[in-house]
FIKOLDREN-49519 format. One record per residue (C-alpha): residue in one letter; x, y, z. Coordinates in Angstrom, 2 decimals, m for minus. Each point is the difference from the previous one (the first is absolute). Example, Ala and Ser with C-alpha at 12.3 -4.5 7.8 and 13.67 -1.06 7.14 Angstrom:
2
+------+---------+---------+---------+
! resn !    east !   north !      up !
+------+---------+---------+---------+
!    A !   12.30 !   m4.50 !    7.80 !
!    S !    1.37 !    3.44 !   m0.66 !
+------+---------+---------+---------+
end
This chain:
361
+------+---------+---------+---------+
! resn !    east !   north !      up !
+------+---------+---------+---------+
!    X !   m8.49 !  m14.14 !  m56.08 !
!    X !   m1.82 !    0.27 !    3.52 !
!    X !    0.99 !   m0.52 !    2.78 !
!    X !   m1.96 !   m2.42 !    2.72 !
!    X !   m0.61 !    0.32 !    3.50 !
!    X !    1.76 !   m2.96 !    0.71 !
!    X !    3.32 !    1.03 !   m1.61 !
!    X !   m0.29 !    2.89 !    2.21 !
!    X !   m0.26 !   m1.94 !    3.23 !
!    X !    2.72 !   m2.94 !   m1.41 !
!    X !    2.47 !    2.83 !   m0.30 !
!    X !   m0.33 !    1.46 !    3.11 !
!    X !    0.13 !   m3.44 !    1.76 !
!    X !    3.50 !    0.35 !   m0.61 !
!    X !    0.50 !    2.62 !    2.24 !
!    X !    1.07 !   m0.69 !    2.99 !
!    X !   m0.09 !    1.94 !    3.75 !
!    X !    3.00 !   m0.80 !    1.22 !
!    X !   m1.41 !    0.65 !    3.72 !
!    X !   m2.93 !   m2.14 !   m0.15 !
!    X !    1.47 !   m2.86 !   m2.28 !
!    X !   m2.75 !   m0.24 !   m2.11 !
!    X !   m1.12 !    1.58 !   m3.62 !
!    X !   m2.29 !    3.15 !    0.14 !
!    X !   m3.01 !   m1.96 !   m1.58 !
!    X !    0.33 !   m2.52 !    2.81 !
!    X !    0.17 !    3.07 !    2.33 !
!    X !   m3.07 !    1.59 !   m1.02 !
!    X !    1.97 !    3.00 !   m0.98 !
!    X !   m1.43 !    0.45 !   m3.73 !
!    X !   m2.68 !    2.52 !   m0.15 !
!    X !   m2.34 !    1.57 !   m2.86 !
!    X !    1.27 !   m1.79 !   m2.86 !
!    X !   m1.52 !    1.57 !   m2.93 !
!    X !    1.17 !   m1.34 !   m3.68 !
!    X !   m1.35 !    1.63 !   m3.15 !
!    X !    1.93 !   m1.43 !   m2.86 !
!    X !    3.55 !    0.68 !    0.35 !
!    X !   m0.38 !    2.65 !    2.66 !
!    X !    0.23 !   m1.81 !    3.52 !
!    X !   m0.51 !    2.18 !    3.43 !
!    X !    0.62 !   m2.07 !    3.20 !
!    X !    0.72 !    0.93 !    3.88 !
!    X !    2.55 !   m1.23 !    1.94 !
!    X !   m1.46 !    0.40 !    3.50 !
!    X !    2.83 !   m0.61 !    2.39 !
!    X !   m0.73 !   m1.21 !    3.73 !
!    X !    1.51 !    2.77 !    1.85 !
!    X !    1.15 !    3.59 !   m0.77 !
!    X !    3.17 !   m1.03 !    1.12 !
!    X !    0.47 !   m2.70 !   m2.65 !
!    X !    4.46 !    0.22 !    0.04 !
!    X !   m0.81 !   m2.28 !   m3.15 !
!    X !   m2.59 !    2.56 !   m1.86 !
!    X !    2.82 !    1.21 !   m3.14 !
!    X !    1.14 !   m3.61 !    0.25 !
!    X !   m3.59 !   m1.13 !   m1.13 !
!    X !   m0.77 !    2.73 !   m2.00 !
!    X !    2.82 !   m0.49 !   m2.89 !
!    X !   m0.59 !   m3.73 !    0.50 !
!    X !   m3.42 !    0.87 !   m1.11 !
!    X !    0.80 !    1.57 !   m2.47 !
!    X !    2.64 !   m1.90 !   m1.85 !
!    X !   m2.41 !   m3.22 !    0.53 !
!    X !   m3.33 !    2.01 !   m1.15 !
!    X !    2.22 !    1.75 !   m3.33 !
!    X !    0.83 !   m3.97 !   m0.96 !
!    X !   m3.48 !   m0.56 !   m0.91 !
!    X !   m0.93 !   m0.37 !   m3.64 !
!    X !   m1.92 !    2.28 !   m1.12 !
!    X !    0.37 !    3.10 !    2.62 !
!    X !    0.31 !    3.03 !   m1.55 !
!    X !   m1.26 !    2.37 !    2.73 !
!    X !    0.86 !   m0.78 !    4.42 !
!    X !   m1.37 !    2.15 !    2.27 !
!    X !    1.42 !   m1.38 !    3.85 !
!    X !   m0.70 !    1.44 !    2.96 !
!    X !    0.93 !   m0.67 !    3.41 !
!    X !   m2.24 !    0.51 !    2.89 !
!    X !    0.40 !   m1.03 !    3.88 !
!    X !   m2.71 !   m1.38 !    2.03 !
!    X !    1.11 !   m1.53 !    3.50 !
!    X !   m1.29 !   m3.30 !    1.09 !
!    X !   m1.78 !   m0.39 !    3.27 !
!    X !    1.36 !   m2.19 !    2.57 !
!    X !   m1.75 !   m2.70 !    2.68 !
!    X !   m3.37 !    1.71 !    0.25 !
!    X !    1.54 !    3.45 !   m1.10 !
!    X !   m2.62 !    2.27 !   m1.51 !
!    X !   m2.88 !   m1.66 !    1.56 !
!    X !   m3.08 !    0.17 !    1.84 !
!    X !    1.02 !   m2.49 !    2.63 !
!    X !    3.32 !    1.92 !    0.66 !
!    X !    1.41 !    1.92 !    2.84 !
!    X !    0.90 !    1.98 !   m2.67 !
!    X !   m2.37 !   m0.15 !   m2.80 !
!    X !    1.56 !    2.64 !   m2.31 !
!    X !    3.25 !   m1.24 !    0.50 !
!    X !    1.60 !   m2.28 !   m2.20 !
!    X !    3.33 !   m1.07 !    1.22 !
!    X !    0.90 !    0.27 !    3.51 !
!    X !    3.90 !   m0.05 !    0.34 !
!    X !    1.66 !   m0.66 !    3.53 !
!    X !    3.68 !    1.79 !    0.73 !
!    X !    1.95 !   m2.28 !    3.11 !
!    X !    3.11 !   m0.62 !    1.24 !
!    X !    1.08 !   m2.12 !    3.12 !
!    X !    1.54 !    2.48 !    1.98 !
!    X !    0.16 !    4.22 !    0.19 !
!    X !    2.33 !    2.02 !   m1.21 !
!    X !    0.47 !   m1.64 !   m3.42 !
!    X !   m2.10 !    3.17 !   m1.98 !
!    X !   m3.66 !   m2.12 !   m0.76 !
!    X !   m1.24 !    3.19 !    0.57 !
!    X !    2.24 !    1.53 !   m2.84 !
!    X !   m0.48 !   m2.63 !   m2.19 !
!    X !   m4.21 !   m0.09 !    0.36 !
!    X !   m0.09 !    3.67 !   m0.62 !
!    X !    2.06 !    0.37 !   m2.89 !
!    X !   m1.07 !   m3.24 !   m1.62 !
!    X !   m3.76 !    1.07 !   m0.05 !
!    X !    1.56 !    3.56 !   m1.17 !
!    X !    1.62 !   m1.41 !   m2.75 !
!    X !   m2.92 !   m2.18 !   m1.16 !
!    X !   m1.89 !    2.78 !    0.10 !
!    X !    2.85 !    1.28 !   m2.55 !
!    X !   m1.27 !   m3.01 !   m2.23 !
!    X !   m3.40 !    0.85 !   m0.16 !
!    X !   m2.08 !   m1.79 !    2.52 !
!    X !   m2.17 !    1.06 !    2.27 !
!    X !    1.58 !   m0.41 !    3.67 !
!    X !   m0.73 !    0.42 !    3.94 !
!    X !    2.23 !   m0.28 !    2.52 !
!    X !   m1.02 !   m0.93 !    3.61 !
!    X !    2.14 !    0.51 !    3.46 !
!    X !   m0.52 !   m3.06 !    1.40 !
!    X !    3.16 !    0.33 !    2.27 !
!    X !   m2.32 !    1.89 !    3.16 !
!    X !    3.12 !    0.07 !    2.33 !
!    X !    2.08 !    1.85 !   m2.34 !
!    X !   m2.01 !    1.42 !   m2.63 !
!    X !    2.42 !    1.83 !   m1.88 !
!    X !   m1.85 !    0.92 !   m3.35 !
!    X !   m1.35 !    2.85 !    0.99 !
!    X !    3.74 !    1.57 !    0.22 !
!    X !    0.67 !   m2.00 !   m3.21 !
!    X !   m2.45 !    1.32 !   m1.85 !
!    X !    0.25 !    3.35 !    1.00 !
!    X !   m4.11 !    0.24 !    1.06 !
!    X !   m0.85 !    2.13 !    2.99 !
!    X !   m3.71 !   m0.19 !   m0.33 !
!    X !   m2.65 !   m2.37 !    1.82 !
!    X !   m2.14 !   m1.61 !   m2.33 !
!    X !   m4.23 !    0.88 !    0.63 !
!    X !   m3.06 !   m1.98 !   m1.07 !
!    X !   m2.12 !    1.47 !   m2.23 !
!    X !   m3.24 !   m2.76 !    0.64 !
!    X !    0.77 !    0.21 !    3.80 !
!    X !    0.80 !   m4.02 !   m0.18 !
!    X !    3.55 !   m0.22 !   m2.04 !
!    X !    3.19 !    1.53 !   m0.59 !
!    X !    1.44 !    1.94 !   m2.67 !
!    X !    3.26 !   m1.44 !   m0.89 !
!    X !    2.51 !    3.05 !   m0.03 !
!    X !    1.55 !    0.75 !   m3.53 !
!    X !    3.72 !    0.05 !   m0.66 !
!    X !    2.87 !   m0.82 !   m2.98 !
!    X !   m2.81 !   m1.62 !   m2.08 !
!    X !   m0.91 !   m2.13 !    2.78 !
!    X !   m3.14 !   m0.08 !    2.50 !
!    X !    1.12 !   m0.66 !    3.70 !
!    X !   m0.86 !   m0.47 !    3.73 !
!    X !    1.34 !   m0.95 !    2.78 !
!    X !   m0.48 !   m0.12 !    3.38 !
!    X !    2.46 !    3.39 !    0.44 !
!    X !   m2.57 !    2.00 !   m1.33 !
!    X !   m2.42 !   m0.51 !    2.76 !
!    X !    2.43 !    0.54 !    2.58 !
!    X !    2.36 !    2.74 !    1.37 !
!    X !    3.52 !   m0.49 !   m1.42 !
!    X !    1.51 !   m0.38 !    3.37 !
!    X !   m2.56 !   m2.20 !    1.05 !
!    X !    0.33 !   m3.98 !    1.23 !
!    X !   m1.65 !   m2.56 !   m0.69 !
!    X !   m0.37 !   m1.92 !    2.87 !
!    X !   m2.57 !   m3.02 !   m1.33 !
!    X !   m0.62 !   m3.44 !    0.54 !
!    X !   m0.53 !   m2.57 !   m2.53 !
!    X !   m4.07 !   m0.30 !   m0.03 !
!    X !    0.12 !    4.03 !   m0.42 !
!    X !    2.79 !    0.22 !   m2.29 !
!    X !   m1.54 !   m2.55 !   m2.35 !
!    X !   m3.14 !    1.96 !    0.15 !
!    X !    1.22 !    2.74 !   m0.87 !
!    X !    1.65 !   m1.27 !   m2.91 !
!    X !   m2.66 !   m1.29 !   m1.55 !
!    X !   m2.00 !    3.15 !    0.44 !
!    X !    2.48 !    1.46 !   m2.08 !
!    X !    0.10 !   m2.83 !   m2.45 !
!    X !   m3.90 !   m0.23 !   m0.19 !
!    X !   m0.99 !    3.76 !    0.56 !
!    X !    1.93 !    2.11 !   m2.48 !
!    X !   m0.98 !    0.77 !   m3.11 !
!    X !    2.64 !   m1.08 !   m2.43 !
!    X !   m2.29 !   m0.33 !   m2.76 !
!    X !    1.28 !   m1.71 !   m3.54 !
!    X !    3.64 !   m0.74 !    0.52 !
!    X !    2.22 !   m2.57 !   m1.88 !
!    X !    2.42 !   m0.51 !    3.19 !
!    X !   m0.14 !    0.68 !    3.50 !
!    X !    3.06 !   m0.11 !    1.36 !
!    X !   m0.23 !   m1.02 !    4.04 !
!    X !    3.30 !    1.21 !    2.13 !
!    X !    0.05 !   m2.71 !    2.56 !
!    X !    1.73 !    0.28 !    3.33 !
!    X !    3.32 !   m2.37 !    0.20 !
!    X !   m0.01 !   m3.27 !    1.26 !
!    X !   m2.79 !   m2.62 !    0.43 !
!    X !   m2.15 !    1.07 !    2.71 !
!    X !   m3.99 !    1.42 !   m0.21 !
!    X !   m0.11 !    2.64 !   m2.15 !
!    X !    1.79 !   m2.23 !   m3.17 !
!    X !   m1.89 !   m3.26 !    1.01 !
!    X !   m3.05 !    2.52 !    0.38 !
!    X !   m0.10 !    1.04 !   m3.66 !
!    X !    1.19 !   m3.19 !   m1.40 !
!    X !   m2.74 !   m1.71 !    1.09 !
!    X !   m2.64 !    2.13 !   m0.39 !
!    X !    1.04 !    2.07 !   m2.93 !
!    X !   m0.04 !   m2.05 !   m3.75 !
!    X !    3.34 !    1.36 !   m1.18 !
!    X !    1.84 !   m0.91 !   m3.14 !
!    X !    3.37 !   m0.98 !    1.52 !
!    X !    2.32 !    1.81 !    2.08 !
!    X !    3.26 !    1.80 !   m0.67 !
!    X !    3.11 !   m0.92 !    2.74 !
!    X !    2.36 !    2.97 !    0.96 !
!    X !    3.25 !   m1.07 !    0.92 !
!    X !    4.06 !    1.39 !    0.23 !
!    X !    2.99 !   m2.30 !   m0.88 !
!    X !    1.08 !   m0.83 !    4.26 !
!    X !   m0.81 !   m3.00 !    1.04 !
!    X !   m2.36 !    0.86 !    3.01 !
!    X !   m2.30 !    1.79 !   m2.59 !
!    X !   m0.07 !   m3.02 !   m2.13 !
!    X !   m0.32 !   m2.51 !    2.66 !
!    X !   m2.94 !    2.09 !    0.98 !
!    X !   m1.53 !    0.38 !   m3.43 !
!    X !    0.29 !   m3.94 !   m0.27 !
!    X !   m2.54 !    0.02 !    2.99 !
!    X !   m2.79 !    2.77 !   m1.51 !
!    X !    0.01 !   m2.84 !   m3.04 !
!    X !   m1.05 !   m2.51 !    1.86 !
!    X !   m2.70 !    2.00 !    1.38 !
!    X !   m1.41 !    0.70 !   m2.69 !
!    X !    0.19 !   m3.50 !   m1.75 !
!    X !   m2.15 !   m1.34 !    3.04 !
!    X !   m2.37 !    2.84 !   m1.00 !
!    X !   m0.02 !   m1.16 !   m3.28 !
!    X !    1.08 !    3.50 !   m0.97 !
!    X !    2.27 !   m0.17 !   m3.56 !
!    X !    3.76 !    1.33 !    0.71 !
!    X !    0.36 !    2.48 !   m3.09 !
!    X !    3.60 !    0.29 !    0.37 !
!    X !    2.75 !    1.61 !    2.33 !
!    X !    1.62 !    3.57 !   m0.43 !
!    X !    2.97 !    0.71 !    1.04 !
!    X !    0.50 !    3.32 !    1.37 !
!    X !    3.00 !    1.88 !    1.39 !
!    X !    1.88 !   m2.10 !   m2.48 !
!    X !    3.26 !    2.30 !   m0.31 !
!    X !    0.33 !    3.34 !    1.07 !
!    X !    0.65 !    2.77 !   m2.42 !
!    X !    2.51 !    2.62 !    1.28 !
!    X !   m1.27 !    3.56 !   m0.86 !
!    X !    3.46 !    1.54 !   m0.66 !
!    X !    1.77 !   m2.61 !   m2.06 !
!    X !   m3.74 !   m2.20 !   m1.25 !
!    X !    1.62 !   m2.90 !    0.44 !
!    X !   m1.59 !   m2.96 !    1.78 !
!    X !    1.47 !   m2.21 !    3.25 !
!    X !   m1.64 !   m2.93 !    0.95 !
!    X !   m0.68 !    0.54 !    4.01 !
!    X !   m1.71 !   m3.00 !    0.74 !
!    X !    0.57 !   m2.77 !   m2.05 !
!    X !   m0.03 !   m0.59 !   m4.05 !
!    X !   m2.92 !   m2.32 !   m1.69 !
!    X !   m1.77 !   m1.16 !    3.77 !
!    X !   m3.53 !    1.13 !   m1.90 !
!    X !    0.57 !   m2.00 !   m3.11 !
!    X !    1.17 !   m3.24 !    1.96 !
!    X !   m3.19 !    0.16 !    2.23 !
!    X !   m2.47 !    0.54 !   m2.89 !
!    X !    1.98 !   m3.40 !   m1.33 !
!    X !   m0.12 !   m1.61 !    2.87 !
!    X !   m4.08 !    0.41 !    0.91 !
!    X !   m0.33 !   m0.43 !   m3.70 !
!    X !   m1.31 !    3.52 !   m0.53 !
!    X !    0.58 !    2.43 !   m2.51 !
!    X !    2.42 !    2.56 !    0.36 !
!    X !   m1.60 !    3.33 !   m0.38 !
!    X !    2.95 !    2.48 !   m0.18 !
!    X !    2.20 !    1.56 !    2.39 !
!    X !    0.00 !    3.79 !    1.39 !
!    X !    3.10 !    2.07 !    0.48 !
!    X !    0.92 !    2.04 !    3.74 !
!    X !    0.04 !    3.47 !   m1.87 !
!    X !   m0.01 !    3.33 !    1.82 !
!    X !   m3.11 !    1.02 !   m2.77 !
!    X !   m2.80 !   m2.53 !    1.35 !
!    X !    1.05 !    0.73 !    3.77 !
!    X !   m0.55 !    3.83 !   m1.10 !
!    X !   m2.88 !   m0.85 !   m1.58 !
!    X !   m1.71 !   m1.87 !    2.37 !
!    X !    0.16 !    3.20 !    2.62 !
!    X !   m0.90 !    2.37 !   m2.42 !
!    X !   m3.45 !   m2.04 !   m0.68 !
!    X !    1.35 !   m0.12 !   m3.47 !
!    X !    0.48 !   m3.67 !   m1.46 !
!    X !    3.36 !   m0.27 !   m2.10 !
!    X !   m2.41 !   m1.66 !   m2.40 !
!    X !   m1.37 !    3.43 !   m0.62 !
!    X !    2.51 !    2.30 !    1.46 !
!    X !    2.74 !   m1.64 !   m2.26 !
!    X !   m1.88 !   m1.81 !   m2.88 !
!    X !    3.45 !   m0.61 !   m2.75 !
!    X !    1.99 !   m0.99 !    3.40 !
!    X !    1.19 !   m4.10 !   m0.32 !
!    X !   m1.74 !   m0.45 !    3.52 !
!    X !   m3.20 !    0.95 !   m2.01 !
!    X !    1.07 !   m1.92 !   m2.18 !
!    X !    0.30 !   m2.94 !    2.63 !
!    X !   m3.49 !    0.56 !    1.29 !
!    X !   m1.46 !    0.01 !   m3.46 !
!    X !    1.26 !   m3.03 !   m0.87 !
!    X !   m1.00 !   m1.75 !    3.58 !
!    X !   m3.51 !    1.50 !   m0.81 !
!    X !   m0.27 !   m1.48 !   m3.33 !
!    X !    1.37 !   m3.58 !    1.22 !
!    X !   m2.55 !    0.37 !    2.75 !
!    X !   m3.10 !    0.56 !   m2.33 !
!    X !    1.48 !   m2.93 !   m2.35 !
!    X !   m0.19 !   m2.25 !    3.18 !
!    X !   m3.13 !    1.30 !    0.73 !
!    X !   m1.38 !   m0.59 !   m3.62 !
!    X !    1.58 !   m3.87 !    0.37 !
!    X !   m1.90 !   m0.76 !    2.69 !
!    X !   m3.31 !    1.10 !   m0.68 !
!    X !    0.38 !   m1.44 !   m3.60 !
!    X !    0.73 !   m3.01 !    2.07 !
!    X !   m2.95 !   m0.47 !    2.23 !
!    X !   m2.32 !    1.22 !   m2.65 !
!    X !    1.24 !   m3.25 !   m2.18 !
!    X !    0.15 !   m2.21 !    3.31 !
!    X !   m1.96 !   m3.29 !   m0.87 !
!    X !   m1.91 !   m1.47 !    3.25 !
!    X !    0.65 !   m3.45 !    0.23 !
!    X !   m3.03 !   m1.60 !    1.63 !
!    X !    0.44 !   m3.02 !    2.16 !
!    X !   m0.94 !   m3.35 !   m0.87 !
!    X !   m2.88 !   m1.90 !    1.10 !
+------+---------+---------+---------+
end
């Protein structure tokens, strides 16, 4: 008995990505189906490296594809190919080899965006994808210490920048062109300019993410990018007291009058872990993150411990998603990274399937 294409493809309509809501035929994710008989090879090409679903859809697969009558051979593979955002990966692009541009906010300082943009394009990265990371906070660039990079970036055609290498990741930012004890005392017109010159002339080459650290609140630099950067969403940093989340309320609205998608909302600083006894105590507040994302009608991303290992980490230039990779705040990240990408995956399934209703004459 043989089997038939079409068995193939009714079996695996069945299977479900939990993250996208929709079946992996639907999704486009079924590649090189080859049947010979009983012997079936097929690809499962996820949207992201970061897929939190991928063993999830891979024994689904399987236990739908080993139903079929007839199969007496299954050879199942899953592969990882990251979607491109709006105008990701394109000609017409700021950023042509860029595919997803991801922006890192908060309302107000203090609350660790910084923190949570390095070690969430760290720990995708971890996942498999190809990732940047761009400074765009100019009055307080504090990758450079993050990341541990003392060098200053050259330019090998004499026209752009070579994106400095570090943890897996390729970064700039404005630090490296200046002395560390340096200030930055710019207007608007020449900050933005700036900005954009580091946007437009690096070269970041193929990446799946580029993760942009923006500077807090809702003044140039954020409304800057937003506008004139095509990103895939945007990622709000936040800690459970009230002033942070009254704040964080505000960078939403910003960017829903940019018509920039809200991702979701981490919560960072959620407890603090005492190094002696590892127990937590919630400083702040308990579950302020989680009632914001539910009250904008976001998702709720994850939420980040106060732990003596990513302070130590971030002044030693050493991540704790790579100084401390089995730690839970790894852990955290990992998860926030994967949620992120899912998002990311929803929303550029989305627009890609958005039907244009013309007007009526």
């Amino acid at each position: 008995m043989s089997v038939q294409e079409s068995d193939i493809l009714k079996a695996l309509s069945t299977v479900m990505d939990p993250d996208l809501n929709t079946d992996v035929v639907k999704a486009g994710m079924v590649k090189n189906l080859r049947v010979d008989g009983g012997k079936v090879s097929v690809t499962i090409e996820l949207t992201t490296p970061a897929c939190p679903m991928k063993e999830k859809i891979k024994g689904d697969a399987e236990a739908a594809l080993k139903a079929v009558a007839g199969l007496t051979e299954l050879k199942l593979e899953l592969t990882a190919r990251t979607r491109a955002g709006p105008m990701g990966a394109s000609k017409e692009s700021l950023l042509p080899g860029v595919k997803n541009v991801v922006l890192v906010g908060a309302g107000k300082g203090g609350v660790g965006k910084s923190t949570v943009a390095l070690n969430l394009a760290c720990a995708l990265a971890k996942h498999g994808a190809q990732v940047g990371l761009l400074d765009a906070d100019f009055y307080g660039p504090s990758i450079p210490l993050m990341t541990g990079i003392k060098r200053k970036p050259v330019s090998r055609d004499g026209k752009n920048l070579d994106p400095l290498e570090a943890h897996g990741l390729k970064v700039m930012s404005i630090g490296f062109l200046i002395e560390a004890d340096q200030a930055l005392i710019w207007r608007g017109p020449m900050l933005q300019g700036a900005l954009m010159q580091l946007v437009r002339d690096v070269n970041w080459g193929e990446l799946d993410y580029l993760v942009l650290d923006l500077p807090p609140g809702t003044g140039d630099v954020p409304l800057t990018i937003a506008q004139q950067v095509r990103s895939s969403g945007a990622v709000l940093v936040t800690t459970p007291q009230d002033v942070a989340l009254a704040d964080v309320v505000r960078a939403k609205q910003m960017f829903d009058k940019l018509h920039v998608p809200v991702l979701g909302i981490v919560e960072n600083m959620n407890q603090f872990i005492c190094p002696h006894c590892n127990k937590g105590t919630h400083i702040f507040d308990v579950g302020g993150g989680r009632r914001a994302a539910e009250m904008m009608d976001v998702a709720f991303l994850g939420e980040v411990p106060l732990d003596l290992k990513i302070r130590q980490g971030g002044d030693r230039g050493i991540p704790v998603t790579v100084g401390y990779p089995e730690s839970d705040e790894t852990k955290a990240f990992m998860g926030i990274a994967g949620k992120v990408a899912a998002r990311i995956s929803q929303e550029n399934i989305t627009r890609a399937t958005a039907v244009v209703k013309l007007p009526t004459l």
